[in-house]
C-alpha positions in Angstrom: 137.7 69.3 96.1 140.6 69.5 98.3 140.3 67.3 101.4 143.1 65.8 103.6 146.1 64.6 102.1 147.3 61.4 102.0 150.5 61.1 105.0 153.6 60.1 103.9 154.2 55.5 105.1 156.8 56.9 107.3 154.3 58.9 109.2 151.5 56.6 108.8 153.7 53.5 110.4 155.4 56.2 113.8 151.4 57.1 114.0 150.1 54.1 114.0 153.3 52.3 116.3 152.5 55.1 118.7 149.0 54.5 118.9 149.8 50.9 119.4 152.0 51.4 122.4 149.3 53.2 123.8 146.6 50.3 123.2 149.0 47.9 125.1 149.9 50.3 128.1 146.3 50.8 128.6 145.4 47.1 128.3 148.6 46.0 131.1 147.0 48.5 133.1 143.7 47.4 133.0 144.6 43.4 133.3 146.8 44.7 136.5 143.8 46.1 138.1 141.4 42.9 137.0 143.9 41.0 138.9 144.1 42.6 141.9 140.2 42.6 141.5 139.8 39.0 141.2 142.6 38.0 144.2 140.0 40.1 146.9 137.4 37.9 146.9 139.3 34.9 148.2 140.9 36.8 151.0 139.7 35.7 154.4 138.3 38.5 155.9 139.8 39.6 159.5 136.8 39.4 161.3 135.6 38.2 164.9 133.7 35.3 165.5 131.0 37.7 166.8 130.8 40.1 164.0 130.5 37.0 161.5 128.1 35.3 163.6 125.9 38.9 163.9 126.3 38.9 160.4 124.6 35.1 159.9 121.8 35.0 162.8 119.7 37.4 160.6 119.2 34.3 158.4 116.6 32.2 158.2 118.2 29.3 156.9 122.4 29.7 156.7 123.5 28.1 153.4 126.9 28.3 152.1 125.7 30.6 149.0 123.7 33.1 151.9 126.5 33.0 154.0 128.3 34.3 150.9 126.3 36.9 150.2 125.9 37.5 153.8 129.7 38.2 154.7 130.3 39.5 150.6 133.3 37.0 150.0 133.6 34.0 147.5 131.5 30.9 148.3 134.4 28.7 148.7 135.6 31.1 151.9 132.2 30.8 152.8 132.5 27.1 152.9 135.8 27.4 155.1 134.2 29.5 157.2 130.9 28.0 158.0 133.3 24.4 158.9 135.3 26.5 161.3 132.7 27.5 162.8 131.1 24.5 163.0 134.0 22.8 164.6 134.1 25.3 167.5 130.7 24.7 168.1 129.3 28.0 167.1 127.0 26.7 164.3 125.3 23.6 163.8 124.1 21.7 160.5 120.6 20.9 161.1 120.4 19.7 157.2 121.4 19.0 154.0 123.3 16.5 152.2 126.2 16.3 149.5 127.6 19.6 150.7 124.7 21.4 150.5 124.4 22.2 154.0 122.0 24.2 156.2 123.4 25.3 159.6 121.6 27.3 162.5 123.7 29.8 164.4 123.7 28.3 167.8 122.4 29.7 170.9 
């Protein structure tokens, strides 16, 4: 018949103000690493023409969304990269229309 006792409302409000310090550490934390997370993927990445290029003549067909996938970075630095190359002459589009693309890795 005995049980836990009810806590005095002074204890029961420093408990619960402690536990939601906590709560809100832990969830700065967690958006700080989302963050960081998210900003990655649209970071160039500091490769060589020949390693990207080694990376895309495996592929059949080079679409931006392969390319992507390809090189592991977000579809829009895909798309930068793919017109790069394509300026210097590197790739070619052989197809495609309304920015849906296909380019051959020229030889």
């Amino acid at each position: 018949m005995g049980g836990v006792k009810k806590k005095p409302l002074a204890a029961m409000e420093k408990q619960q103000q402690r536990e939601s310090q906590q709560t809100e550490a832990k969830k700065k934390e967690q958006k700080q690493q989302q963050q960081q997370q998210k900003r990655l993927p649209f970071l160039i990445p500091k490769m060589q023409d020949s390693e990207i290029l080694k990376a895309l003549s495996p592929l059949k067909a080079v679409t931006v969304y392969s390319a992507a996938r390809a090189l592991g970075v977000n579809a829009s630095v895909a798309t930068m990269m793919l017109r790069n190359l394509e300026q210097r002459k590197l790739i070619k589009r052989v197809g495609g229309f309304s920015g849906h693309y296909i380019y051959a890795v020229s030889s």
